[in-house]
C-alpha positions as CSV (number, residue, x, y, z in Angstrom):
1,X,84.7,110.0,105.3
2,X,88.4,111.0,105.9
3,X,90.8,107.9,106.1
4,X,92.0,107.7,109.9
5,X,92.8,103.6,109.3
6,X,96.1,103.4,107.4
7,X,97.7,99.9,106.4
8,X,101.7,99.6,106.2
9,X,103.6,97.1,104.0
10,X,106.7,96.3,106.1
11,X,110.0,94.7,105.0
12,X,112.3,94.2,107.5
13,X,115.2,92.7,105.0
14,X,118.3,91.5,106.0
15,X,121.0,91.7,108.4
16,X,120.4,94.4,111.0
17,X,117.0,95.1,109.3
18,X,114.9,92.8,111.7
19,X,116.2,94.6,114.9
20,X,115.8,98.0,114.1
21,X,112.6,97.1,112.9
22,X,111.1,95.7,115.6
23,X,112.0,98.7,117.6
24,X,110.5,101.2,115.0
25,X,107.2,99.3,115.1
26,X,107.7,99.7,119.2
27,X,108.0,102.8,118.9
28,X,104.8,103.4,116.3
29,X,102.9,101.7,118.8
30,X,103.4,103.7,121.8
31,X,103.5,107.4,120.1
32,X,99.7,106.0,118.2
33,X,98.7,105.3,121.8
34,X,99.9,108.5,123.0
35,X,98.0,110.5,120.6
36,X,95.3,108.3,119.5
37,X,92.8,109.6,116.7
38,X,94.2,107.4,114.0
39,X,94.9,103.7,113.4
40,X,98.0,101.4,112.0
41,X,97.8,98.3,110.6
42,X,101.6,96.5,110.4
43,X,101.3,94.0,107.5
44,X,104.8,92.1,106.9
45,X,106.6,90.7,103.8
46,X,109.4,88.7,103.0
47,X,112.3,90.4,101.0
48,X,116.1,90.7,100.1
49,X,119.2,88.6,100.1
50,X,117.7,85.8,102.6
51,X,114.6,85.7,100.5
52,X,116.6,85.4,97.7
53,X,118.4,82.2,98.9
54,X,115.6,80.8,99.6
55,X,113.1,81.0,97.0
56,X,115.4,81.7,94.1
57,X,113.4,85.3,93.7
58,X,114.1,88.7,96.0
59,X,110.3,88.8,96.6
60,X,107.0,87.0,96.1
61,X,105.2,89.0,93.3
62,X,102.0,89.4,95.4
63,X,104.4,90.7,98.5
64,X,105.8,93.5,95.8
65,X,102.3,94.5,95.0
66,X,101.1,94.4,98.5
67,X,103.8,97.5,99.0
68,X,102.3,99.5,96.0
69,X,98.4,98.9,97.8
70,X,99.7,99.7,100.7
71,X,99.1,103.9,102.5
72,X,103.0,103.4,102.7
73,X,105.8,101.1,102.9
74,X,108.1,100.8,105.8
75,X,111.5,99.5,104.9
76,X,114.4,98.1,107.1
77,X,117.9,97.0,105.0
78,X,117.9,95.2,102.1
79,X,121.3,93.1,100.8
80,X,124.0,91.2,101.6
81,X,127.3,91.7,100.4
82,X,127.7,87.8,99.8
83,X,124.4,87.4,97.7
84,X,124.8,88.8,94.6
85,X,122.2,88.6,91.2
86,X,124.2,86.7,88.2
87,X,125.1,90.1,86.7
88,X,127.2,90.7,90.1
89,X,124.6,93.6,91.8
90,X,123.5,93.0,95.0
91,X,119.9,92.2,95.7
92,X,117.8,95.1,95.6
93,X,114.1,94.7,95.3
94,X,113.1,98.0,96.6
95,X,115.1,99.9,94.0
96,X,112.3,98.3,91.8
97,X,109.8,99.6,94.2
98,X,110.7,103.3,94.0
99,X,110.2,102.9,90.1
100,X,107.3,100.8,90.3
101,X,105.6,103.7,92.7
102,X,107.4,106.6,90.5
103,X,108.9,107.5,93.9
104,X,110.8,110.4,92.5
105,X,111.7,112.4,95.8
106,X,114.5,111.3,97.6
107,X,114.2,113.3,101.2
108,X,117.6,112.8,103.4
109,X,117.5,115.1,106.5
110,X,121.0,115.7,108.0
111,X,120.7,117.0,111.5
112,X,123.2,117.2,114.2
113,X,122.0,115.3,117.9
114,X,122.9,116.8,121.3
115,X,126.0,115.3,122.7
116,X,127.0,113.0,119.3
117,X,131.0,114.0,118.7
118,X,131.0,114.8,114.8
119,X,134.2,114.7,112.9
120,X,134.0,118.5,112.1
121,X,134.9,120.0,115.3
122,X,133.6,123.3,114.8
123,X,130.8,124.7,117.4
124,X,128.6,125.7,114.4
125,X,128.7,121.8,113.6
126,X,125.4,122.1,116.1
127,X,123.8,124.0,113.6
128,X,123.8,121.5,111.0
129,X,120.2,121.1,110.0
130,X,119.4,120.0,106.3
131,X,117.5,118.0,103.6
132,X,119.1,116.6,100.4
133,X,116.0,115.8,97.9
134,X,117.6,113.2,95.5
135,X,116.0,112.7,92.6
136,X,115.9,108.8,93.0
137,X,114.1,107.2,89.5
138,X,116.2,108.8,86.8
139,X,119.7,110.4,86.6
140,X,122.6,107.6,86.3
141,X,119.8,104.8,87.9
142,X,117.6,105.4,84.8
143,X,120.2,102.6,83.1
144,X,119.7,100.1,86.3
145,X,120.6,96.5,84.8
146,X,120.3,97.7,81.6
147,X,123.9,99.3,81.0
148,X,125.7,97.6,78.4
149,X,128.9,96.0,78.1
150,X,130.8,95.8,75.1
151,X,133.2,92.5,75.3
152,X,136.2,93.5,77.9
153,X,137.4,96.7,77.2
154,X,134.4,98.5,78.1
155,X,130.9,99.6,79.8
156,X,128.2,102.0,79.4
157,X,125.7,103.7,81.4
158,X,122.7,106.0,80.4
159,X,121.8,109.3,82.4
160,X,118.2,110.4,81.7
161,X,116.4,113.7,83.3
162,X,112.9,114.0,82.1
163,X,111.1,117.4,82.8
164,X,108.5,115.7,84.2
165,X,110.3,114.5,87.1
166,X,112.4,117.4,87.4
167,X,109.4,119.6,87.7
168,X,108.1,117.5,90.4
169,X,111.6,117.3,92.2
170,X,112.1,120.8,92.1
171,X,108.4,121.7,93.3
172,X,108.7,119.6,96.4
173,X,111.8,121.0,97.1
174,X,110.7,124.2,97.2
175,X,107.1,123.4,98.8
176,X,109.7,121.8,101.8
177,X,111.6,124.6,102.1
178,X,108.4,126.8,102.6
179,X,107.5,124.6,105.1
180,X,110.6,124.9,107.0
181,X,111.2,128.5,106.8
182,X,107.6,128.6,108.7
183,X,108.8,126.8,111.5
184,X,112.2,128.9,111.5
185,X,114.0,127.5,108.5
186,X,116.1,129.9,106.0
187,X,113.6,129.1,103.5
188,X,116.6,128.4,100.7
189,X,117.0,125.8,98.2
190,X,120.2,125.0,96.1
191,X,120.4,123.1,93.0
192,X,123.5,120.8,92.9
193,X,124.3,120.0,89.7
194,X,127.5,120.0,87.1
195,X,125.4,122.6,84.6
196,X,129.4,123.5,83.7
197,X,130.0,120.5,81.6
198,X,127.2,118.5,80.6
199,X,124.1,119.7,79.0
200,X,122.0,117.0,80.7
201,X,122.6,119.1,84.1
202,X,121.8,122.8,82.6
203,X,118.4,121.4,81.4
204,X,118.2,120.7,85.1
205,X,119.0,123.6,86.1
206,X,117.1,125.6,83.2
207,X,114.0,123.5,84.9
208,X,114.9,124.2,88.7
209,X,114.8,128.1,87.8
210,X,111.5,127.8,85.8
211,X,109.9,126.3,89.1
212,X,111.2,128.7,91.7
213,X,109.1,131.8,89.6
214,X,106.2,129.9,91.4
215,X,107.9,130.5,95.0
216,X,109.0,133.7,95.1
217,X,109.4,133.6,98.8
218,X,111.9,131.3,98.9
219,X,116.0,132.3,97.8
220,X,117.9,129.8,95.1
221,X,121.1,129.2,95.2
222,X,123.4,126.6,93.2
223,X,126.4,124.8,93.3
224,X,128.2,122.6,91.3
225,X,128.3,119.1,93.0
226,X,132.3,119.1,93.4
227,X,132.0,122.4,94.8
228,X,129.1,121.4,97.4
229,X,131.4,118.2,98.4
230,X,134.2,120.8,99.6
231,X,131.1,123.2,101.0
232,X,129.3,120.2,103.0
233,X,132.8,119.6,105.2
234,X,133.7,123.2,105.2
235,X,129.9,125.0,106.0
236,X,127.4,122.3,106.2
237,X,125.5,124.9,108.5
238,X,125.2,127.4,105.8
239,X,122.6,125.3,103.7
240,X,119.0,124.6,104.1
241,X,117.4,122.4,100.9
242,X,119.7,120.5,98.0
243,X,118.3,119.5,95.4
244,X,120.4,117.3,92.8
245,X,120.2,114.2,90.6
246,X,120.2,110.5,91.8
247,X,123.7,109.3,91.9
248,X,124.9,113.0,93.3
249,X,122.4,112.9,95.8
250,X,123.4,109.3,96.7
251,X,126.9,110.1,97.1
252,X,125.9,114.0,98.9
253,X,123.6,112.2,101.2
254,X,126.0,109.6,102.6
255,X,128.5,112.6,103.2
256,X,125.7,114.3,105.1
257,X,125.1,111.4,106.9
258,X,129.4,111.2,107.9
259,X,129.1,114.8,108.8
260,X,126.8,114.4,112.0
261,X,128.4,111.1,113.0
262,X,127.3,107.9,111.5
263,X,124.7,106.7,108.8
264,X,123.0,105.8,112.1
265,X,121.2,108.7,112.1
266,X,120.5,109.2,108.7
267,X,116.7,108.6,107.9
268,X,115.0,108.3,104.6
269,X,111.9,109.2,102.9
270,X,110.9,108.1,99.3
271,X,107.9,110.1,97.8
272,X,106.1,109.8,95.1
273,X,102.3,111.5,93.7
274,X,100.6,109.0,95.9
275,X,103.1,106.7,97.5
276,X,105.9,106.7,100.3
277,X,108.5,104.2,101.5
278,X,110.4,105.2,104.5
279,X,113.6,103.6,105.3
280,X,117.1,104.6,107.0
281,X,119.7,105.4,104.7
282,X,122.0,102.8,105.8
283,X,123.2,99.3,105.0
284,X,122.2,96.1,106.8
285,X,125.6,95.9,108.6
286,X,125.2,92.4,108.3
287,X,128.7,92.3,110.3
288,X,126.9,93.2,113.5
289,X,123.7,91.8,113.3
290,X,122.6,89.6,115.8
291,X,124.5,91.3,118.4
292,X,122.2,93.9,119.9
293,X,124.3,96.8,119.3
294,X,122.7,98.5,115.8
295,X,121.7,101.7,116.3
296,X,117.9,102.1,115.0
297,X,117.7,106.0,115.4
298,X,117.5,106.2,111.7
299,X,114.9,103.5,111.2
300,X,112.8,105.3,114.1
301,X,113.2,108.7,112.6
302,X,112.3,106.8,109.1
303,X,108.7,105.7,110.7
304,X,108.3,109.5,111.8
305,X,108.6,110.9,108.7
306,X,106.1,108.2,107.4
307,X,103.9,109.5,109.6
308,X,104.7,113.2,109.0
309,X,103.5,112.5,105.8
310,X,100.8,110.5,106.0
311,X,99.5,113.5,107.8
312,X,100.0,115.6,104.7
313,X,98.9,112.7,102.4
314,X,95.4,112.3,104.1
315,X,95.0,115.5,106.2
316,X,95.3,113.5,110.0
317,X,97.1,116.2,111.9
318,X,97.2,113.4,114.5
319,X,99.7,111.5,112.9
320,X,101.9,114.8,112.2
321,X,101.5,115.3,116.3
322,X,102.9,111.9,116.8
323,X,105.9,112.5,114.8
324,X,106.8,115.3,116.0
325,X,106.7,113.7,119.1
326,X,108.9,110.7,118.3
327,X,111.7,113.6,117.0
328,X,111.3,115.2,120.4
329,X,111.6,111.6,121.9
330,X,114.8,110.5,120.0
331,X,116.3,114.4,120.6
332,X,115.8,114.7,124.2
333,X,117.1,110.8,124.7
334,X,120.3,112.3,123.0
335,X,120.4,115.3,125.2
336,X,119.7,113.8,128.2
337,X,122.7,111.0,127.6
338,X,119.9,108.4,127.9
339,X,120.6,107.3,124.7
340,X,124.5,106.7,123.4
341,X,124.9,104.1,120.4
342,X,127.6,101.7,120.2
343,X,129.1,103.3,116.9
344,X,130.1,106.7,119.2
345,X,131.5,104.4,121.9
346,X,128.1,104.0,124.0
347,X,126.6,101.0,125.2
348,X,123.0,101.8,124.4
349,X,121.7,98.5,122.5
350,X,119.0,98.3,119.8
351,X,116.2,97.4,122.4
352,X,117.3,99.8,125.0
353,X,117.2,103.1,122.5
354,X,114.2,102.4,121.5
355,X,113.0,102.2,125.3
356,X,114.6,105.3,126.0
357,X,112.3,106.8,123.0
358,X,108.9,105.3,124.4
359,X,110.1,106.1,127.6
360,X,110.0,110.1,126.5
361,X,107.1,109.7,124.5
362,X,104.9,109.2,127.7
């Protein structure tokens, strides 16, 4: 019997995380109601720096696996810039989740919203509409808390590419790009990369171009990840799907993020084989939390693509109609001026955005 009933391990985290939460779930609520067919269950955990004072642990073992037995995990911030683990790192539990899951597949869309005043002040800056796939296991992360340090003079990290994640990566970036190009897209990936210098990155590269023989339909390009850096302020518009290693597409992605306004709108998926966490991009902003002023587009836009692929996951076009019709929700609030965050000198608050949203989803 196909799965309709789909349980959700939320973390709301710290800081801002609670807020923007609460309106994602709000949101969930109303667009499952709207299009009915399929059923959420909202089961909620305790993680991050609060946790962490607390209980001397960033999350309850059982709460960690509850996440992994969960259809998906839904994410709000984690950290606090003030709560650090004795090596100095801030607290970061669902960086162990993503390895834990093998969540290899970073997917950061970068789209430009009607009426938001980007720093590129070009009229093609309308045009923006990408995805950065970051591979988000290996690469630089590979080493997380186990880099060494050799007395005071220096540190070491390891960079690792397997070809069994690469082959993965590169496959879901190109089965993305298929999918775009069918609903208008350019149907183009690029691998980011530094193949120039390090052998680590032409092995990657070697691996992106034995992929694409199985996608013939969709044009490669490349770039060396300095290069797309100067090409992502310059042309942003020109590009479709990047595909790179961790810490480049964790440094590409922000820079996407800064080139349609604010990490605000910056929303996140995390895929694995069998698993998903969804989560904006952003920080907690612990600096404004409390205040009624974070902007939860990206956390809304986050629960949408956990739908989006839910849909895919278990075959419920239901849940793929209801994200689409959150994204038409959040775009038309944007168009209309309904919705006009704090961070581009609006006065929209975290509750009222995400009334504007329901609002256009019935």
């Amino acid at each position: 019997m196909q799965n309709t009933s789909f349980t959700i391990a939320v973390y709301p985290g710290d800081g801002i995380g609670p807020e923007i939460m609460a309106v994602a779930e709000a949101v969930l609520s109303a667009a499952r109601a709207k299009v009915g067919g399929f059923d959420l269950s909202l089961n909620t955990y305790s993680a991050g720096a609060a946790h962490y004072l607390k209980h001397k642990e960033d999350i309850a073992a059982a709460d960690f696996q509850a996440g992994s037995d969960a259809d998906a995990i839904l994410l709000g911030a984690m950290g606090l810039p003030s709560v650090r683990y004795p090596d100095g790192t801030e607290i970061s539990p669902h960086l162990r989740m993503r390895t834990a899951n093998e969540l290899y597949a970073g997917l950061r869309p970068v789209k430009t919203f009607p009426n938001m005043p980007g720093p590129l002040g070009s009229p093609k800056a309308a045009e923006i509409d990408l995805v950065v796939i970051r591979e988000s296991t290996e690469g630089l992360f590979a080493s997380l808390n186990g880099g060494s340090r050799v007395s005071d003079t220096e540190a070491s990290e390891v960079l690792t590419l397997t070809r069994s994640v690469c082959e993965r990566l590169c496959d879901q970036a190109f089965r993305l790009a298929r999918a775009r190009k069918a609903k208008g897209g350019k149907g183009e990936v690029t691998c980011v990369d530094k193949a120039n210098v390090f052998p680590a990155f032409a092995f990657f590269r070697r691996i992106f171009d034995e992929r694409a023989e199985a996608f013939p339909d969709i044009t490669r390009r490349y770039a060396y990840v300095d290069a797309m850096a100067l090409d992502m302020v310059r042309k942003p518009w020109d590009f479709d799907v990047l595909v790179m290693e961790n810490i480049f597409g964790d440094i590409i992605s922000d820079l996407g993020a800064g080139i349609v306004g604010s990490m605000g709108l910056a929303p996140c998926a995390e895929l694995g084989d069998r698993n998903g966490l969804f989560q904006p991009a952003h920080g907690s902003a612990p600096d404004i939390a409390g205040q009624g002023i974070a902007n939860p587009t990206a956390m809304i836009l986050s629960a949408a693509m956990m739908l989006d692929w839910l849909a895919g996951q278990h075959d419920v076009p239901q849940c793929a109609e209801a994200a689409a019709l959150i994204e038409a929700a959040v775009t038309q609030g944007f168009t209309d001026g309904a919705i006009r965050p704090s961070e581009f000198g609006g006065n929209t608050g975290t509750v009222e955005i995400g009334e504007a949203v329901i609002a256009r989803i019935g």
